[in-house]
N, C-alpha and C positions, 0 to 999 in steps of 0.2 A: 265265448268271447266276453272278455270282463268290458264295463264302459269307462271309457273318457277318465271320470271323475275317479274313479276308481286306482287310476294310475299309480298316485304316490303310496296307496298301501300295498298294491303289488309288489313296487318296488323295493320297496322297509323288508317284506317276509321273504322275499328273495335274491337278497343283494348282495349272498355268497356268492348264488351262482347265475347272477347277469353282471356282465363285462362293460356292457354300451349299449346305446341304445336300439341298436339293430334287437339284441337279443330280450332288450326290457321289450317292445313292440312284438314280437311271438309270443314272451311268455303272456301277454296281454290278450295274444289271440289274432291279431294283425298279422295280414302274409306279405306286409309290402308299408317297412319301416317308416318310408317318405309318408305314407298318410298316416301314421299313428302321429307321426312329430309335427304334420299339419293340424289333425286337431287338436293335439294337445296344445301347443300353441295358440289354438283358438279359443280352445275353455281358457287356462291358466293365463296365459298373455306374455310366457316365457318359452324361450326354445328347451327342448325335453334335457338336451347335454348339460344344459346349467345346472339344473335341478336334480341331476342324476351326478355330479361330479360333486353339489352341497351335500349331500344327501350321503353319501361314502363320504365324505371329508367329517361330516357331522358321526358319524355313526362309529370310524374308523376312533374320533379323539373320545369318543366316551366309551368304545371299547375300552381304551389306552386309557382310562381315568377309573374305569372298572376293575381292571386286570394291570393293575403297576407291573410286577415284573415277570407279564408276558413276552415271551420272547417274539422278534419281527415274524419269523419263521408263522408263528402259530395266527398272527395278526393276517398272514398273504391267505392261510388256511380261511380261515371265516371270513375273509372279503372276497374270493377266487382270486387272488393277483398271482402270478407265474410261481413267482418268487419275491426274495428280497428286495432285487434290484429293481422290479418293479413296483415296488411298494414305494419306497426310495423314490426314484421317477416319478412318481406318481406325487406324491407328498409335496417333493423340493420344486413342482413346476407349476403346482396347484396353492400349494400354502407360504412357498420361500423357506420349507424349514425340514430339515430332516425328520425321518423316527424319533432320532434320539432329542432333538431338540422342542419336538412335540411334547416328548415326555417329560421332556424337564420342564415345560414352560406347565405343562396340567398340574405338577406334584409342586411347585413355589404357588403354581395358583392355591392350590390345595390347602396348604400352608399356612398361607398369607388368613385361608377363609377361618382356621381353626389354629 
């Protein structure tokens, strides 16, 4: 069983293949979710969902800044999302902006810097 503190790198090296936080809390070693998210909350001072939905949002646009013309397809692969349509879902309720406007908003940033 990894500790507490140890969380956020858990999460970073396997964040293909944990979904939520039920499953970040096992792969952590915990057999019962509720108390991983009570002390994480108790170290961090934030509930585990927030930090696990920054955490893919963050990881998901530097994929997509690393790999310009990755397809969505290959994006659901290295995040575990279902599919497109849940990447999509995932994206437009989390950030307001689709894939594709993700990408365009990374590649004018990009731009703009060089």
């Amino acid at each position: 069983m990894f500790k507490i503190e140890d969380a956020l790198h858990v999460l970073e090296e396997n964040l293909s293949s944990i979904r939520n936080v039920s499953e970040w809390a096992y792969k952590m070693g915990y057999t019962k979710p509720s108390k991983f998210s009570w002390e994480f909350r108790e170290y961090f001072g934030i509930r585990p969902n927030e930090v696990f939905i920054e955490v893919r949002i963050e990881k998901i646009i530097e994929y997509m800044a690393n790999h310009p013309h990755e397809k969505n397809y290959c994006i659901c692969l290295e995040f575990g999302f279902a599919n497109e349509k849940a990447l999509y879902k995932f994206l437009k309720r989390h950030t307001k902006s689709t894939p594709t406007q993700l990408r365009k908003g990374i590649t004018q940033r990009d731009n703009a810097k060089g």
